[in-house]
C-alpha positions as CSV (number, residue, x, y, z in Angstrom):
1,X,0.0,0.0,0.0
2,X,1.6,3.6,-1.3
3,X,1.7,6.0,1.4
4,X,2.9,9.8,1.4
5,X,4.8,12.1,3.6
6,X,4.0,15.7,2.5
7,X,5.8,17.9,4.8
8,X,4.9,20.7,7.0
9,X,3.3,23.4,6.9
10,X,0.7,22.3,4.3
11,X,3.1,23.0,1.1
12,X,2.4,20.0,-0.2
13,X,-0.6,17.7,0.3
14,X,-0.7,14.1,-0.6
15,X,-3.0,12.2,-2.7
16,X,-2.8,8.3,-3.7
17,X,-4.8,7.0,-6.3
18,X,-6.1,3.2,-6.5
19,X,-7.3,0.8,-9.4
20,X,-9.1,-1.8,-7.8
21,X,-11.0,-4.7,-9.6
22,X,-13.2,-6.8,-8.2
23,X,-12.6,-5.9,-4.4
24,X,-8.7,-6.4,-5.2
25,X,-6.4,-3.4,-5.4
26,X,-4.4,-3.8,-8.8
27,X,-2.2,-0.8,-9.3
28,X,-1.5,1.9,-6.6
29,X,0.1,5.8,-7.1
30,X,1.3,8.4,-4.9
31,X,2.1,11.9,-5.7
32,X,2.6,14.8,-3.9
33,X,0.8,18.5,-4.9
34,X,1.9,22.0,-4.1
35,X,-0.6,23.9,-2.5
36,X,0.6,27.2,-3.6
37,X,-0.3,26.4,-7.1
38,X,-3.9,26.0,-6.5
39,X,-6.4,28.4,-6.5
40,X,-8.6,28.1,-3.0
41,X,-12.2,27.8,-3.1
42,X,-14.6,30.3,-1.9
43,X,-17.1,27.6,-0.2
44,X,-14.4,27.2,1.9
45,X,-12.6,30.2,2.3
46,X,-15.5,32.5,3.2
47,X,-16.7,30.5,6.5
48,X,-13.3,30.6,7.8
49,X,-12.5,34.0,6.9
50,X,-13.9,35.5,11.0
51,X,-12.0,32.6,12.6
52,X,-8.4,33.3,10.5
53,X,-9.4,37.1,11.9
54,X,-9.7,36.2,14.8
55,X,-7.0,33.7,14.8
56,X,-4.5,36.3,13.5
57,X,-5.7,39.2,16.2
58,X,-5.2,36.9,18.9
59,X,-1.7,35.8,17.7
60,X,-0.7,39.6,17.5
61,X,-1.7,40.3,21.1
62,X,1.2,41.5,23.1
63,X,1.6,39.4,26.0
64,X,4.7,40.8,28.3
65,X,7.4,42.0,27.6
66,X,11.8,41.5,28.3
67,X,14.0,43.5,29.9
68,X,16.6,43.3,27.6
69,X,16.2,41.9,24.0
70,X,16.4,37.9,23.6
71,X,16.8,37.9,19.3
72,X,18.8,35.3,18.3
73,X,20.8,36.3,15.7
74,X,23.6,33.7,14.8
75,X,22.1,30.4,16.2
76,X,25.5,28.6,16.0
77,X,27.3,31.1,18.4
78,X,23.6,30.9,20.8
79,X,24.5,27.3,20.8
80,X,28.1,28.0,21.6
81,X,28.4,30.4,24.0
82,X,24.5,29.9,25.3
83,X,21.8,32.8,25.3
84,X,19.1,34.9,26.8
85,X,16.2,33.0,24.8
86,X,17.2,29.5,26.1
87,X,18.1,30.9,29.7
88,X,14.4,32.0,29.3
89,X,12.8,28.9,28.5
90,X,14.7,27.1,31.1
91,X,13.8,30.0,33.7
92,X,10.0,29.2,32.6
93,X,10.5,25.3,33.0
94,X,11.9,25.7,36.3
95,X,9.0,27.6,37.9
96,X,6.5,25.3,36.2
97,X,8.4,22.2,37.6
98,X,9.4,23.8,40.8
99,X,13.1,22.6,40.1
100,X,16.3,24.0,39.7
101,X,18.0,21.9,37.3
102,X,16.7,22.1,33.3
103,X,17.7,21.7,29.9
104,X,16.5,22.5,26.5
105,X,17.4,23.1,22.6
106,X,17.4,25.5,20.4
107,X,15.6,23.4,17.9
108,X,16.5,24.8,14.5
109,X,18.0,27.6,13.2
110,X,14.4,29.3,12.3
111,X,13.7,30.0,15.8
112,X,14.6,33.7,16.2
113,X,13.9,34.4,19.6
114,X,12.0,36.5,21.6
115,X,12.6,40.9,21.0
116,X,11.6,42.7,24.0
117,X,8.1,43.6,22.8
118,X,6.5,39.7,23.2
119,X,3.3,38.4,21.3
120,X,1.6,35.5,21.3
121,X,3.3,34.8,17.0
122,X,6.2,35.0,18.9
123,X,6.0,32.8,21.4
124,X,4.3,30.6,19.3
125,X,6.9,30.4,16.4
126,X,10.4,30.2,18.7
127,X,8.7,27.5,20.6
128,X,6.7,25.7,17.6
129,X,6.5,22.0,19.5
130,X,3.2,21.2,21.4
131,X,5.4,20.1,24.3
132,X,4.5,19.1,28.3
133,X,6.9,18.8,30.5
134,X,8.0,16.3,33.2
135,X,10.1,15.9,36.0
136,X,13.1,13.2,36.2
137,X,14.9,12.0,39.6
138,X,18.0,11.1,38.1
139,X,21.5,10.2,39.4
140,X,24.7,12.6,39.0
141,X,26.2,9.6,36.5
142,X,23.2,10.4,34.2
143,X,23.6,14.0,34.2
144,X,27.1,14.0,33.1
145,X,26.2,11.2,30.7
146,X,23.2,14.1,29.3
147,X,26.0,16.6,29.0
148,X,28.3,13.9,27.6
149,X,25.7,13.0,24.9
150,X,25.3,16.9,24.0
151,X,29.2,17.3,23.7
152,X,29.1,15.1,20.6
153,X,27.3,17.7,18.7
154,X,30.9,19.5,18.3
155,X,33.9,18.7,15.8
156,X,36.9,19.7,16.7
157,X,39.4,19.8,13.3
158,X,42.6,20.8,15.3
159,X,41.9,24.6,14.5
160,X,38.4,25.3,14.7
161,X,35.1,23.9,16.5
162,X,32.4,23.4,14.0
163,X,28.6,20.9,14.3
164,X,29.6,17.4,13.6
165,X,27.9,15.5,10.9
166,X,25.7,13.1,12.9
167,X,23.6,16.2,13.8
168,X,23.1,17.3,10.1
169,X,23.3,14.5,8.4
170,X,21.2,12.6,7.0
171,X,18.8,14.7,9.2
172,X,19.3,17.9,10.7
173,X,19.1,17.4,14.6
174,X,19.5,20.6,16.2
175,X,16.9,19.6,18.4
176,X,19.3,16.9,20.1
177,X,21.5,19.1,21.1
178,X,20.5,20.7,25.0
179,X,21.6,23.4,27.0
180,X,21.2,23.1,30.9
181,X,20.6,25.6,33.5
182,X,21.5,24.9,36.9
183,X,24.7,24.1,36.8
184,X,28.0,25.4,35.8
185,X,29.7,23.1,33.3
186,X,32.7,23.0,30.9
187,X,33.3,21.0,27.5
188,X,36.4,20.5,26.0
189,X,35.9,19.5,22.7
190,X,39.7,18.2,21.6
191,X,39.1,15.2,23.9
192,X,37.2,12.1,23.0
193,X,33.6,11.7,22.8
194,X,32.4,10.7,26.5
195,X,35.3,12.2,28.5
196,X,34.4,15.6,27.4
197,X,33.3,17.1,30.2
198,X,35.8,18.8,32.5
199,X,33.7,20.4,35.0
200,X,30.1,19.3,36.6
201,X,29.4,21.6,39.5
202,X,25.7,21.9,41.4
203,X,25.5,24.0,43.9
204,X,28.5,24.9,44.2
205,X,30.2,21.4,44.5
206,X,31.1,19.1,41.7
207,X,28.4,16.1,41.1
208,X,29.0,12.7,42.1
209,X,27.8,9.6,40.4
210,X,25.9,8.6,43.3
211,X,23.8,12.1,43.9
212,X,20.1,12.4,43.4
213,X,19.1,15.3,41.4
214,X,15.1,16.2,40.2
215,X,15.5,18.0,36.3
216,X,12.6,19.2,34.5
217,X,13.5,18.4,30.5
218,X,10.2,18.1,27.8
219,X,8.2,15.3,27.3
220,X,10.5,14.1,23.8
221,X,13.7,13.8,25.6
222,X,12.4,13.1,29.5
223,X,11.9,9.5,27.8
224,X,14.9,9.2,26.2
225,X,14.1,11.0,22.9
226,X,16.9,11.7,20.8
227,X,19.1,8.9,22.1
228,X,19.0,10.3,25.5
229,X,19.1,6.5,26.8
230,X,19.7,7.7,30.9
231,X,16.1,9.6,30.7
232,X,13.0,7.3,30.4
233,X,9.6,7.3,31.3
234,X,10.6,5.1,34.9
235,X,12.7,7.9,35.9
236,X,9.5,10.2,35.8
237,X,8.4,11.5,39.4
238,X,6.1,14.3,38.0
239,X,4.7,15.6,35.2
240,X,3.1,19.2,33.9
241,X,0.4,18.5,31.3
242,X,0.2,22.4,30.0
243,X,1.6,23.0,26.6
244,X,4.6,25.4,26.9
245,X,3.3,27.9,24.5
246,X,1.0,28.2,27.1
247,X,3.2,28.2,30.2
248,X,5.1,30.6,28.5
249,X,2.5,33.2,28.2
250,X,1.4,32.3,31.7
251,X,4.7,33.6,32.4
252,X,4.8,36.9,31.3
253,X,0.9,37.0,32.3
254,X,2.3,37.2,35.9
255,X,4.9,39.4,35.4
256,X,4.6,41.6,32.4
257,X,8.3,42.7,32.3
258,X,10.2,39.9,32.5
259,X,14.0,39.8,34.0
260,X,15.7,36.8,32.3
261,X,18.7,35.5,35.1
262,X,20.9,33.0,33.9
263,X,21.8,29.7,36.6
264,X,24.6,28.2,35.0
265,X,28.2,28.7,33.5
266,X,28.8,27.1,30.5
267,X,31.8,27.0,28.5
268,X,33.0,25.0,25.1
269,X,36.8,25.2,25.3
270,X,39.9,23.5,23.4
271,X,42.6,22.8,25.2
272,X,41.4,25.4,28.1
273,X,40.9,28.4,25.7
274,X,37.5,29.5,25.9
275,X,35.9,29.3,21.9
């Protein structure tokens, strides 16, 4: 049986056509069509037209605002050297959890951030994933192990640091690639994969293998998403069923101005020299 995969954001749509003779399917097609080539109907265009309105208004609604601007402008060096946007969505994990220990990504390089004036668009296109959140009670050996499996998105080629090719290609993978907050941590990347990390500290002492720490990651990587084998779902002690598109305006709903303090040091190093 033919099946199709047409993408995102409805550029395509897919459409499979069957012969069938006597209840027997004899030959089978799929094709893909581009959506921007066809002309849209007015049956169904006019009944939606007060709901896009309405839609569109409601996305353009200011919903806080930042003390100091969050753009993100060059997503490798945001990756590198962290920023504002993703101490942000860590900052709103947190309080939603009631942890002090989170991670996230900056999922691709389309998400732009947040400018100091906020909207709803905003939020919803920097965050653009549907995703809950849950709290892990994990060990210090899996945290390091977590910031192990994030120091492999770097290539070191003796002079420069650059993404390595497991995380763009075949498939672009951004998304596996976390920042934490809550800790201060250093990567080296001219030393192997899995002995990357040169310094793990949490409150203020450096984590043992045999602590016992509560993080707040999303849904997708709290059970192991993205080869995150020392998350799963049995590690799960709570959960936070709201969307955080949602949480996130929540957020700012409380606050209006919103101060965005980063909780961890982080530094990608060769050789000790900051990159």
């Amino acid at each position: 049986m033919p099946t199709t995969q047409p993408g995102y954001r409805g550029a395509y749509v897919g459409q499979i056509n069957l012969t069938v003779e006597d209840h027997v399917i004899t030959h089978s097609e799929a094709s893909l069509i581009k959506t921007a080539t066809v002309q849209p109907r007015i049956q169904i265009n006019e009944p939606l037209a007060k709901s896009e309105m309405a839609t569109e208004n409601w996305l353009d609604t200011t919903i806080g605002q930042l003390e100091e601007d969050a753009h993100i402008s060059d997503p490798m060096m945001a990756r590198l050297h962290g920023h504002p946007y993703l101490d942000f969505i860590n900052q709103v994990q947190m309080e939603a959890a009631g942890v002090d220990l989170s991670s996230t990504a900056l999922f691709t390089n389309e998400v732009a951030g947040l400018d100091r004036e906020v909207t709803m668009r905003d939020v919803e296109i920097s965050y653009p994933y549907p995703n809950t959140l849950a709290v892990l009670e994990i060990t210090g050996a899996d945290l390091r192990a977590a910031v192990e499996q994030c120091a492999h998105y770097w290539q070191w080629d003796g002079q420069q640091v650059g993404v390595s090719k497991d995380y763009t290609d075949p498939k672009v993978q951004h998304y596996n690639y976390d920042l934490f907050a809550g800790i201060n941590y250093t990567v080296d990347v001219t030393r192997p994969l899995d002995d990357r990390v040169t310094e793990l500290i949490y409150h203020g002492e450096s984590v043992k293998k045999t602590d016992r720490l509560h993080i707040v990651l999303n849904q997708y990587r709290a059970i192991g998403g993205g080869e995150f084998h020392m998350f799963s779902a049995d590690k799960i002690i709570k959960t936070v069923p709201i969307d955080m598109a949602e949480l996130i305006a929540h957020y700012f709903s409380k606050r209006q101005i919103v101060s965005v303090v980063p909780t961890s040091t982080y530094r990608v190093v060769a050789n000790t020299k900051v990159l």
